[in-house]
C-alpha positions as CSV (number, residue, x, y, z in Angstrom):
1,X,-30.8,21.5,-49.1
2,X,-28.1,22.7,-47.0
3,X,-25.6,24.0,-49.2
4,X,-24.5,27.7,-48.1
5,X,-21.1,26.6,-45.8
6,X,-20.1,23.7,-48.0
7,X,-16.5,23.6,-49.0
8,X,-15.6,22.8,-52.2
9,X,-12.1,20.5,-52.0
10,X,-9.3,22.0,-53.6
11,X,-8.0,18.6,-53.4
12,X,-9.7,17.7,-56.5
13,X,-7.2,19.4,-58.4
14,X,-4.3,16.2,-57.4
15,X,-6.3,13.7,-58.9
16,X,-5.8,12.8,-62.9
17,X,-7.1,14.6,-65.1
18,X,-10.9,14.4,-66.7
19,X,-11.2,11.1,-68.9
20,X,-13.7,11.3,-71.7
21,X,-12.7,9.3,-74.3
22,X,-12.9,5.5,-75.3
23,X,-9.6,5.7,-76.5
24,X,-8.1,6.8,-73.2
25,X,-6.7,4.6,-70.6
26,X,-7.1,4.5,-67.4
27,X,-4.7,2.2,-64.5
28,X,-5.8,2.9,-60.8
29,X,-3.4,3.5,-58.5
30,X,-2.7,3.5,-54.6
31,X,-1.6,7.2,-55.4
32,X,-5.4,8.1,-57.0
33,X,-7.3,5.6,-54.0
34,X,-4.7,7.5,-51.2
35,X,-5.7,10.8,-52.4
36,X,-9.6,10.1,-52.2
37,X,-9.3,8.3,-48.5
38,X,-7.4,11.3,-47.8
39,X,-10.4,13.5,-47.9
40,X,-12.9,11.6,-47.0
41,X,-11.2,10.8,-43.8
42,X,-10.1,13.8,-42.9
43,X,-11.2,15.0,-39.8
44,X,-12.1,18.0,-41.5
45,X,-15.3,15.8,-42.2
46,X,-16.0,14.9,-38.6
47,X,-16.6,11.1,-39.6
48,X,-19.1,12.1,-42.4
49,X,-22.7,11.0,-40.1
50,X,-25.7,10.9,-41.9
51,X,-28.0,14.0,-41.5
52,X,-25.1,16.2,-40.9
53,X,-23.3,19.4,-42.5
54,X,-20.2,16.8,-42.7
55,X,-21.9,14.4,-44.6
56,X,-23.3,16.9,-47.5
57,X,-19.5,18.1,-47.5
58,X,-18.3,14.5,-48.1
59,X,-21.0,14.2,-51.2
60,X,-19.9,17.5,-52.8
61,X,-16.7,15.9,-52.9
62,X,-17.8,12.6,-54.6
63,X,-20.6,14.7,-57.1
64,X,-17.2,17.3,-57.6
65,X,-15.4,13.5,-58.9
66,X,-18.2,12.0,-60.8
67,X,-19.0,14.9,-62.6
68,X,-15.7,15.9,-64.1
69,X,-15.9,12.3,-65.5
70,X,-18.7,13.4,-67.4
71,X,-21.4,10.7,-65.8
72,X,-25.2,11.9,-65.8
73,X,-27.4,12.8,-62.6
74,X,-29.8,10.4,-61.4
75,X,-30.5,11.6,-58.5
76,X,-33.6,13.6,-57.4
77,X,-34.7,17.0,-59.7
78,X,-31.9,16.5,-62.6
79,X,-29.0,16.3,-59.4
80,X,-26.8,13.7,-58.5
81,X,-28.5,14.1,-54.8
82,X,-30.9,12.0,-53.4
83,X,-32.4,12.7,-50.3
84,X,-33.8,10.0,-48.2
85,X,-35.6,11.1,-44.8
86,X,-35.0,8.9,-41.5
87,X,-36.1,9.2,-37.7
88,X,-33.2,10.1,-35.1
89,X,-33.3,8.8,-31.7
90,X,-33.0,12.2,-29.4
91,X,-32.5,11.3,-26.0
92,X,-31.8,13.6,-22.9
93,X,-29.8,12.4,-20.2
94,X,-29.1,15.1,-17.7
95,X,-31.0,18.0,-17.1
96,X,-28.9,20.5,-19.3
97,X,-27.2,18.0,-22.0
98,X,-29.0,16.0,-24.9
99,X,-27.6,13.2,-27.1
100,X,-28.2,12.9,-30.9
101,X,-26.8,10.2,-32.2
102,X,-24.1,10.8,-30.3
103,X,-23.5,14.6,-31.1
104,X,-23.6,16.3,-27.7
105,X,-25.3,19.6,-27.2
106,X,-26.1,22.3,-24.3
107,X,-29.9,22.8,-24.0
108,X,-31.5,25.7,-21.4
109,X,-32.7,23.6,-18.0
110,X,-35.6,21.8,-19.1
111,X,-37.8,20.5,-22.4
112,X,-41.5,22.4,-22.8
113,X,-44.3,21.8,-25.0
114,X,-44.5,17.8,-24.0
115,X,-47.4,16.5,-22.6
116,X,-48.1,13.0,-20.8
117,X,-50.3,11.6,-23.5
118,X,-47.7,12.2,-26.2
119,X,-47.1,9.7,-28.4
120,X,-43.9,10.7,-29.6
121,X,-42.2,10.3,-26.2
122,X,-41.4,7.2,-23.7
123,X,-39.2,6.8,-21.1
124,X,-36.0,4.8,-20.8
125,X,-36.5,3.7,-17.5
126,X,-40.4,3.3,-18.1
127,X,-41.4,5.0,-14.9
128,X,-44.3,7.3,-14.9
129,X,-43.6,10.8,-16.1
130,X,-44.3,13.5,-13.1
131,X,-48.0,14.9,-13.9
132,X,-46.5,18.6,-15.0
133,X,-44.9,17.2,-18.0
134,X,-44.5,20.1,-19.9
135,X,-41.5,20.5,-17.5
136,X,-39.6,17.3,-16.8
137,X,-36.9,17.1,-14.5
138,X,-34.7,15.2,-17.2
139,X,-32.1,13.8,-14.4
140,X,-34.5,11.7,-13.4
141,X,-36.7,10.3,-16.1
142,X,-34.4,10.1,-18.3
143,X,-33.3,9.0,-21.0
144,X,-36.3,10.0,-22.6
145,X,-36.5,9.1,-26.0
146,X,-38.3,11.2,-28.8
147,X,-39.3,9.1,-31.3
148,X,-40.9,11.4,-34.2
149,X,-37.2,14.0,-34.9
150,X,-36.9,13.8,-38.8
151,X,-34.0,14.5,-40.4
152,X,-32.3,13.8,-44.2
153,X,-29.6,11.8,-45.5
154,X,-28.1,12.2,-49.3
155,X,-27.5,9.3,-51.5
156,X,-25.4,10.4,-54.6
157,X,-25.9,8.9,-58.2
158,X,-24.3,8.8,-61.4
159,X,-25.0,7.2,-64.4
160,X,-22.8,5.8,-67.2
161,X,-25.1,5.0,-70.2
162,X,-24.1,2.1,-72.5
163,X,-25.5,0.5,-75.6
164,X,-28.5,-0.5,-73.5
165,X,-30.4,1.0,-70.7
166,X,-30.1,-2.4,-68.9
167,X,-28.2,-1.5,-65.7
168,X,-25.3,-2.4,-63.3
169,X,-25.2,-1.1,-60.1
170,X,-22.2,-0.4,-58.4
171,X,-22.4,0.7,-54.9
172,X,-20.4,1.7,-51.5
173,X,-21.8,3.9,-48.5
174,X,-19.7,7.1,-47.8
175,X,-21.3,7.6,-44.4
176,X,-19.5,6.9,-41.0
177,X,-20.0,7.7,-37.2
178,X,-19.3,10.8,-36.8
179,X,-18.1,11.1,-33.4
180,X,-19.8,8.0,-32.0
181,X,-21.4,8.1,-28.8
182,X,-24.4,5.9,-27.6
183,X,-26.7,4.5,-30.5
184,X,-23.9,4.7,-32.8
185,X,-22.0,1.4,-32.8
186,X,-19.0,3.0,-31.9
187,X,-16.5,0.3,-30.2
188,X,-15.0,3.7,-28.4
189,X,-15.8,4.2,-24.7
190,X,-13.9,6.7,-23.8
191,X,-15.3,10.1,-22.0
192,X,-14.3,12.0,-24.5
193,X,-16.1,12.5,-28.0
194,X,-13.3,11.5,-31.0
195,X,-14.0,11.2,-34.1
196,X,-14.5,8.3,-35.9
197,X,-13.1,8.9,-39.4
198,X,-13.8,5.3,-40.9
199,X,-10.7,5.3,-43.3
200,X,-11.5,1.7,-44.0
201,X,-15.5,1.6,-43.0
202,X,-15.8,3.1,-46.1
203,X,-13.5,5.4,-46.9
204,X,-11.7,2.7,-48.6
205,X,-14.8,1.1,-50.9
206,X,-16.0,5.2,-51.7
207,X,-12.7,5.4,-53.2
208,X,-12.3,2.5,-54.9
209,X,-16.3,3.2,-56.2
210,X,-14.5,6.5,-57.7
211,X,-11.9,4.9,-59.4
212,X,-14.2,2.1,-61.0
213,X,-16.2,5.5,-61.6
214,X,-13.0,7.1,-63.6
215,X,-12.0,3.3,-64.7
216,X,-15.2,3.1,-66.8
217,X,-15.6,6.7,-68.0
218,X,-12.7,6.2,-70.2
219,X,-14.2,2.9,-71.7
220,X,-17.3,4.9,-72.7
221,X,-18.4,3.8,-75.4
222,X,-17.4,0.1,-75.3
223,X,-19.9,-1.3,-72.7
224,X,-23.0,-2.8,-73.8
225,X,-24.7,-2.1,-70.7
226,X,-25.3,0.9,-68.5
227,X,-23.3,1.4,-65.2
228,X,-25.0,3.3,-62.4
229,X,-22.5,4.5,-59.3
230,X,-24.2,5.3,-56.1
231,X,-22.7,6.5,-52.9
232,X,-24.8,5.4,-50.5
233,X,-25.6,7.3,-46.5
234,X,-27.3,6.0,-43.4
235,X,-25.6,2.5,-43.6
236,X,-24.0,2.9,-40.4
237,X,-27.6,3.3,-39.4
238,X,-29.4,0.4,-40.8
239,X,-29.0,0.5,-44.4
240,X,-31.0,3.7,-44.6
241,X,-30.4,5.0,-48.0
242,X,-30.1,2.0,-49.9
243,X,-33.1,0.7,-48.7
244,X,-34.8,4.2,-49.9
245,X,-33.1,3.7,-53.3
246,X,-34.8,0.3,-53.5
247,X,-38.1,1.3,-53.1
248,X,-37.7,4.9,-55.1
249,X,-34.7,3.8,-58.1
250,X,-34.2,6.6,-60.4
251,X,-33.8,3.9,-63.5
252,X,-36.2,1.4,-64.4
253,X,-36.0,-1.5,-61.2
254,X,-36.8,-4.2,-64.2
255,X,-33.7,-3.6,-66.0
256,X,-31.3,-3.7,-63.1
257,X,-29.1,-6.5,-64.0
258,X,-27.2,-7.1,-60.9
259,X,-25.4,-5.3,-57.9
260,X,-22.2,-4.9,-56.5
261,X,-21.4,-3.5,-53.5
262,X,-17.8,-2.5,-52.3
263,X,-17.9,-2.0,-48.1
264,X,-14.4,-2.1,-46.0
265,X,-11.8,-3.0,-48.5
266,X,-8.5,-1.2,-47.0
267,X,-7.1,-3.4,-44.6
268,X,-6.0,-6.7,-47.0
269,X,-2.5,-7.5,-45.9
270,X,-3.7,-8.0,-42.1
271,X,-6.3,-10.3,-43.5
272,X,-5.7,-14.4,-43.0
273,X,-9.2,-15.1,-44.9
274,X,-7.7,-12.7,-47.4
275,X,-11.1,-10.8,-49.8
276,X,-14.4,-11.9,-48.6
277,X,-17.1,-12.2,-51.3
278,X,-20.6,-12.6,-50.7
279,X,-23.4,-13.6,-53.0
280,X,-22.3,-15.8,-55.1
281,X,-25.3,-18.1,-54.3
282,X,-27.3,-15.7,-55.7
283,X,-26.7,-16.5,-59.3
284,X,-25.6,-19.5,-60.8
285,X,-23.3,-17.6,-62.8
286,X,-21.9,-15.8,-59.8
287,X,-21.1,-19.6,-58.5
288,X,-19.7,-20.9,-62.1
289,X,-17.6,-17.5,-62.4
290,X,-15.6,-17.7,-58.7
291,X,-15.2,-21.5,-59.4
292,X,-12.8,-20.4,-62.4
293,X,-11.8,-17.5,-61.0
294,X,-7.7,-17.7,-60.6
295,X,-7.0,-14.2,-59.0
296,X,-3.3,-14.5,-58.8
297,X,-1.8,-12.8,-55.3
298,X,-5.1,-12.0,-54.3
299,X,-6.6,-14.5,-51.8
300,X,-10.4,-15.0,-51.9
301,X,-13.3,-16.4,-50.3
302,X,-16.9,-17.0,-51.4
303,X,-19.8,-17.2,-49.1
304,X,-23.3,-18.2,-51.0
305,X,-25.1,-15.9,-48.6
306,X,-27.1,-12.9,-50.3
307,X,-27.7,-11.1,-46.5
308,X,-25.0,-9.4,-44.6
309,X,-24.3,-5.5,-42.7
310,X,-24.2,-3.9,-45.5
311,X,-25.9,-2.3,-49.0
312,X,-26.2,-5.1,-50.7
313,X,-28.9,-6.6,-48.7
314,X,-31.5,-3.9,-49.4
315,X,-31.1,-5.1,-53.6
316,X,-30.9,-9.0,-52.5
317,X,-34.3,-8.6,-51.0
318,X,-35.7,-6.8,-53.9
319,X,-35.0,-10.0,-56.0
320,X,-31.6,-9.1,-57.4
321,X,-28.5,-10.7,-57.6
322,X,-26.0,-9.2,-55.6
323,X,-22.2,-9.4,-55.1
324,X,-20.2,-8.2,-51.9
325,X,-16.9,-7.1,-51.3
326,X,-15.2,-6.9,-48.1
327,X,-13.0,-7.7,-45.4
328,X,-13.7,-9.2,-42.0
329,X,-13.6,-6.4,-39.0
330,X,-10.7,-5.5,-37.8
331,X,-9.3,-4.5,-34.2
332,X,-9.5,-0.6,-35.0
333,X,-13.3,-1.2,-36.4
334,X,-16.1,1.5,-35.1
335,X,-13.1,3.5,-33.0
336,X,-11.6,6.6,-33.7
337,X,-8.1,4.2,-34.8
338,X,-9.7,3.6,-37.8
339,X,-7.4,6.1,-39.5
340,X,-5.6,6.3,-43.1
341,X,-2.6,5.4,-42.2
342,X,-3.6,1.8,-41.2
343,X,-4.7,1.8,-45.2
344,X,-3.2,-0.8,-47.7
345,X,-4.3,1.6,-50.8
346,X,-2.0,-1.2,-53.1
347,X,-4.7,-4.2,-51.8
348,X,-7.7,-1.8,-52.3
349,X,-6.5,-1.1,-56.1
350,X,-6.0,-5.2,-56.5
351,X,-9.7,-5.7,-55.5
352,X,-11.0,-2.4,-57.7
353,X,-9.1,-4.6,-60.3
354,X,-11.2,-7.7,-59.6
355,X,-14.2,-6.3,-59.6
356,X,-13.3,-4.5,-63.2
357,X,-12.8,-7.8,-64.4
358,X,-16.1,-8.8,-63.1
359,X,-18.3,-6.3,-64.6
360,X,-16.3,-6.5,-67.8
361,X,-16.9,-10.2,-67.7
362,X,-20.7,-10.3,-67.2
363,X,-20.7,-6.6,-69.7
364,X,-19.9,-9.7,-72.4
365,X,-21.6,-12.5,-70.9
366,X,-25.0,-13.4,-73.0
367,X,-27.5,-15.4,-70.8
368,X,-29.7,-13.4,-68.4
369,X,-28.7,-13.3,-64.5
370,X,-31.2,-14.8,-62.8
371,X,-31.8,-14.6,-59.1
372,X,-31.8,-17.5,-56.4
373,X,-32.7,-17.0,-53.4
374,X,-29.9,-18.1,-50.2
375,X,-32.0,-19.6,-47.4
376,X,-31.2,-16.5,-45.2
377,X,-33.2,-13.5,-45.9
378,X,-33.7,-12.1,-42.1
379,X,-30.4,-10.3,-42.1
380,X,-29.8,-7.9,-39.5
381,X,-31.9,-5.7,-37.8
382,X,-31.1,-2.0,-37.4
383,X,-28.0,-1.7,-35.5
384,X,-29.0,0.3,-32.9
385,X,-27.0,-1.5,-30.1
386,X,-25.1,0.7,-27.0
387,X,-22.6,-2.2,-25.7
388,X,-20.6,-4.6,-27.5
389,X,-18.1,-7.6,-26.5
390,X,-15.3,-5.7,-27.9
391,X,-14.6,-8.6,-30.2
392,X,-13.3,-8.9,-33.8
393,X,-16.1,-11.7,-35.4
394,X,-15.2,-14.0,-38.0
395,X,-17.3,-13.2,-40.9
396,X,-16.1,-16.5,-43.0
397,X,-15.4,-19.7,-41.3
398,X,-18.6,-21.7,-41.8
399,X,-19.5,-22.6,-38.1
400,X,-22.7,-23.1,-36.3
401,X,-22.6,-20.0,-34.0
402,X,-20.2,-17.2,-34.7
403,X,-16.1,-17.5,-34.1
404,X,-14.3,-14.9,-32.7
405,X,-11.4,-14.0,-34.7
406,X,-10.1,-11.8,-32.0
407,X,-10.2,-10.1,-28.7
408,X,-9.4,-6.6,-27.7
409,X,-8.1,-6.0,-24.5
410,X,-9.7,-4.4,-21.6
411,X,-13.3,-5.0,-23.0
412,X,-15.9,-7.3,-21.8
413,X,-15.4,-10.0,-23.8
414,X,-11.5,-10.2,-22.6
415,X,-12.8,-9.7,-19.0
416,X,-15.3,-12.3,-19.3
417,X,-12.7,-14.8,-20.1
418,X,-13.1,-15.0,-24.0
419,X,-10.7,-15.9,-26.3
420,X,-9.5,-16.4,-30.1
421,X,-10.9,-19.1,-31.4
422,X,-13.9,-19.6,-29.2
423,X,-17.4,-19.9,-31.0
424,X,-20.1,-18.0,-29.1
425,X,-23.6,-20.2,-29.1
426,X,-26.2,-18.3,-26.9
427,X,-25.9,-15.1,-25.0
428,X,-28.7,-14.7,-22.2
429,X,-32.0,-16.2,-23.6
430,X,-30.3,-15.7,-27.3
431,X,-29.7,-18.8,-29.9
432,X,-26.6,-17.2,-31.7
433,X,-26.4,-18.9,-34.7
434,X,-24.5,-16.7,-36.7
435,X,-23.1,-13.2,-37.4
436,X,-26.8,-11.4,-37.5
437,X,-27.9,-13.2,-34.7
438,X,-24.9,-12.1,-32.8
439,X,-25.5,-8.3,-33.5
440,X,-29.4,-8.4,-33.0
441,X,-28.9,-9.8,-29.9
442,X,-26.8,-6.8,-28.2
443,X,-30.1,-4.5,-29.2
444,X,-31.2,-6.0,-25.6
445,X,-28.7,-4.7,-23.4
446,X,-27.0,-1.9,-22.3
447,X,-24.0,-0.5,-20.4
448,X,-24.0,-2.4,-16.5
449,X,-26.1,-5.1,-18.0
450,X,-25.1,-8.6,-17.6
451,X,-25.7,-11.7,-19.7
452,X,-24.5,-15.4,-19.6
453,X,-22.8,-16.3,-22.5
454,X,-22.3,-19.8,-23.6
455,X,-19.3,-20.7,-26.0
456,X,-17.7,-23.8,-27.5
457,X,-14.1,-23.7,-27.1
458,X,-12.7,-26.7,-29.1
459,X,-14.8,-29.5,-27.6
460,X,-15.9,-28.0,-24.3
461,X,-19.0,-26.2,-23.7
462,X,-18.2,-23.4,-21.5
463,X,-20.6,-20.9,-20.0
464,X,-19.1,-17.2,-19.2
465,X,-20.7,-14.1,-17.3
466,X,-19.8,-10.9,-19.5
467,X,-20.8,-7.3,-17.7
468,X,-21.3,-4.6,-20.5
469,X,-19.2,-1.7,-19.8
C-alpha cells in the first residue's frame, strides 16, 4: 500500500471534538459539512481519481475522522482499507505522449516488448499493426489500447456495533475525476488539463456520510442494530468498489438489513425537483414510510426505481433494499466548476437530518425489510463514454425517453438545436428510453462523430443532427 508521501490533514484538528458517549449530543452543522468538503475538494487532492496517490490521501483523511469516533475496522487485514483491483484503459496517442485515464505523461519515442499476436493490445482505428511490432510508430496506429494494466482502488470501512450484528449500510463514494481527460466523463473540453474537484459529485455526500458517522457515534449504545459506513472509490468508473464490496463484504451479507447511499447532495437550493429519492419500490416499507413522510422545508421526490449511476445499484442487485439520495445534475457537473463555493452546506445538513430520521426510524421498526424487485435491473453500463451532449438530464419527471432539464451553451446539444424541455427518444440506431439508455448509448461514439437524434418537443417529433465535439 502506498503510504510513504501521504499527508496527514492538520485540518482535522477544526472539526468537534471526539464523541464517545451515549449521553453526548451531537447537531450537524454547515460549519462541520463546510469544513470536510473543504478538504476533500481541495485541489491539493487533484480530484481524488481512483488508483491514485490523491485518492489514498483523500481516505487517510476519512479513516483520520472515523477513527477518532472510535468506529471499528472492517476493512481488509484489521484496517479500515479495502483494496479492490480494476483494469485501466492505457492508450497512446502520439508518438511521445500516453493517456491514463486522462493523466498525461512523457514516454521515450516508442513502446517495446509488444508483439502482433498480443492479446492484451488492439487498435483504435483497427488497422493492421506494421509487422515489427515491437516498435510501433504510435502517430499512426494509434490509439492503441492496452487492455490488461492493473491497478488498485481503496474502499474505507467502519463499523458501529449495536445490540445486534444485523447491519445498516450507509454509503457515499469519495472518488472523482481527477483531471478528466478522455475516458473520464469529464463535461470539460478544454486543451488544458484542470482539475475536477467534485465539491458536490461527492464531496458533498462523503461529508454528510461523516457527520451521520459522528451523528451515530454519540448514540452508541442506543441502536439496536449495527451501522456500517463505507466510503466507497471507482464509482466515477463504473461502480468499481461497491461492486467489489458486494461480492467480498467484510460482515455477514445475510444480515445486511438495508442500504443507503448518499451521492451529490450539495447543490439543493438550485434544485426545482427539490431531494431526489430512489428505491422506495424496493421495500414496501420504504413506499408506506415516504407516503407519511412530511419533511417540512425540504422538498422531495420518490422514484420506485432500485437502478441508477451510482452505489446503490451494486446492493439492489444483490437482493437488498436500497435507498438513494441525490440531486439531479447540474450545469457545473463533470467540469472543473464543480467547486465548493457553489455548495449549499445548510441543504446538505437538512438531508443528513432526513436520512437520521430514517435509519432511527427503521433502528425501531419491528417487521423484517423484505426486498422487491423494480422491473429495471439493467442499469447502466460502465461509463466509459469520450463525448457528451453537454446537457443537464432530468433524473425525475416520469417520461418515456429522457427530458432535458437544461442546455449548456456552446456544446453539441445547443449547436444541434436542442432545448429545455425537449425529450430525447432515439439517438442514431439507439431506443432512448430513459436515463441509462441515454448514457450507454454515448459508449458508441466519439469526438467528430455524428448521430441523428430524434426528440419530442411538446407534440412535434423533430429529428436533429448533433456532431460530437
Amino acid at each position: 500500500m502506498r503510504f510513504g508521501n501521504i499527508i496527514i490533514f492538520s485540518i482535522v484538528a477544526l472539526m468537534s471534538s471526539p464523541v464517545t458517549g451515549s449521553n453526548t449530543g451531537y447537531t450537524i452543522t454547515a460549519d462541520s459539512i463546510y469544513n470536510h468538503i473543504a478538504v476533500l475538494a481541495h485541489d491539493s487532492l487533484e480530484g481524488r481519481r481512483v488508483g491514485t496517490e490523491s485518492e489514498l490521501k483523500a481516505a487517510q483523511y476519512i479513516i483520520n475522522i472515523i477513527s477518532e469516533l472510535g468506529l471499528e475496522p472492517k476493512g481488509d487485514s484489521g484496517t479500515f482499507l479495502q483494496p479492490f483491483p480494476f483494469g485501466k484503459t492505457l492508450s497512446f496517442v502520439k508518438a511521445n505522449h500516453q493517456t491514463i485515464f486522462g493523466d498525461s505523461l512523457d514516454i521515450k519515442v516508442s513502446i517495446y516488448g509488444i508483439t502482433n499476436d498480443s492479446n492484451d493490445v488492439k487498435y483504435g482505428d483497427n488497422s493492421t499493426p506494421p509487422e515489427d511490432s515491437t516498435q510501433l510508430d504510435l502517430e499512426h496506429y494509434g490509439p492503441l489500447i492496452y487492455k490488461n494494466f492493473q491497478d488498485t482502488g481503496y474502499n474505507v470501512v467502519g463499523y458501529l456495533p449495536g445490540k445486534v450484528d444485523t447491519t445498516v449500510i450507509i454509503g457515499a463514494h469519495y472518488d472523482h475525476l481527477g483531471w478528466g481527460g478522455t475516458g473520464s466523463g469529464s463535461r470539460y473540453h478544454g486543451k488544458e488539463p484542470r482539475i475536477h474537484n467534485g465539491a458536490n459529485d461527492n464531496g458533498s455526500g462523503s461529508a454528510a456520510l461523516l457527520e451521520l458517522g459522528r451523528y451515530f457515534a454519540s448514540q452508541r449504545g442506543d441502536m439496536k442494530y449495527s451501522l456500517l459506513f463505507i466510503a466507497f472509490s471507482g464509482e466515477e468508473y463504473g461502480l468499481l468498489g461497491s461492486s467489489y464490496f458486494t461480492h467480498h463484504m467484510s460482515i455477514d451479507s445475510s444480515k445486511v438489513r438495508m442500504m443507503i447511499n448518499i451521492d451529490m447532495i450539495g447543490r439543493m437550493s438550485e434544485q426545482k425537483h427539490g431531494l431526489a429519492i430512489s428505491g422506495t419500490g424496493t421495500c414496501q416499507a420504504f413506499k408506506a414510510y415516504f407516503d407519511s413522510l412530511s419533511p417540512g422545508d425540504l422538498k422531495v421526490t420518490v422514484i420506485n426505481s432500485g437502478v441508477g449511476p451510482s452505489d446503490f445499484t451494486s446492493f439492489y442487485k444483490c437482493g437488498i433494499p436500497v435507498l438513494n439520495f441525490f440531486t439531479v445534475t447540474d450545469p457545473d457537473y463533470n467540469t472543473p466548476e464543480d467547486d465548493i463555493d457553489k455548495i449549499d452546506c445548510e441543504g446538505i445538513v437538512q438531508v443528513a437530518n432526513l436520512v437520521t430520521e430514517l435509519i432511527v426510524h427503521f433502528d425501531q421498526f419491528d417487521g423484517s425489510l423484505t426486498f422487491h424487485k423494480t422491473g429495471d435491473s439493467k442499469g447502466i453500463q460502465k461509463r466509459n463514454f469520450s463525448v457528451t451532449l453537454g446537457i443537464t438530464p432530468d433524473f425525475i419527471t416520469k417520461v418515456e425517453g429522457l427530458r432535458i432539464d437544461g442546455v449548456s451553451s456552446d456544446r453539441p446539444g445547443e449547436h444541434a438545436g436542442l432545448l429545455e424541455g425537449d425529450v430525447i427518444i432515439k439517438i442514431g440506431d439507439t431506443k432512448v428510453g430513459n436515463i441509462y439508455d441515454y448514457m450507454n448509448s454515448l459508449n458508441k461514439y466519439r469526438k467528430g462523430d455524428s448521430a441523428e437524434v430524434i426528440i419530442i418537443r411538446q407534440n412535434d417529433t423533430l429529428q436533429l443532427k448533433v456532431v460530437f465535439d
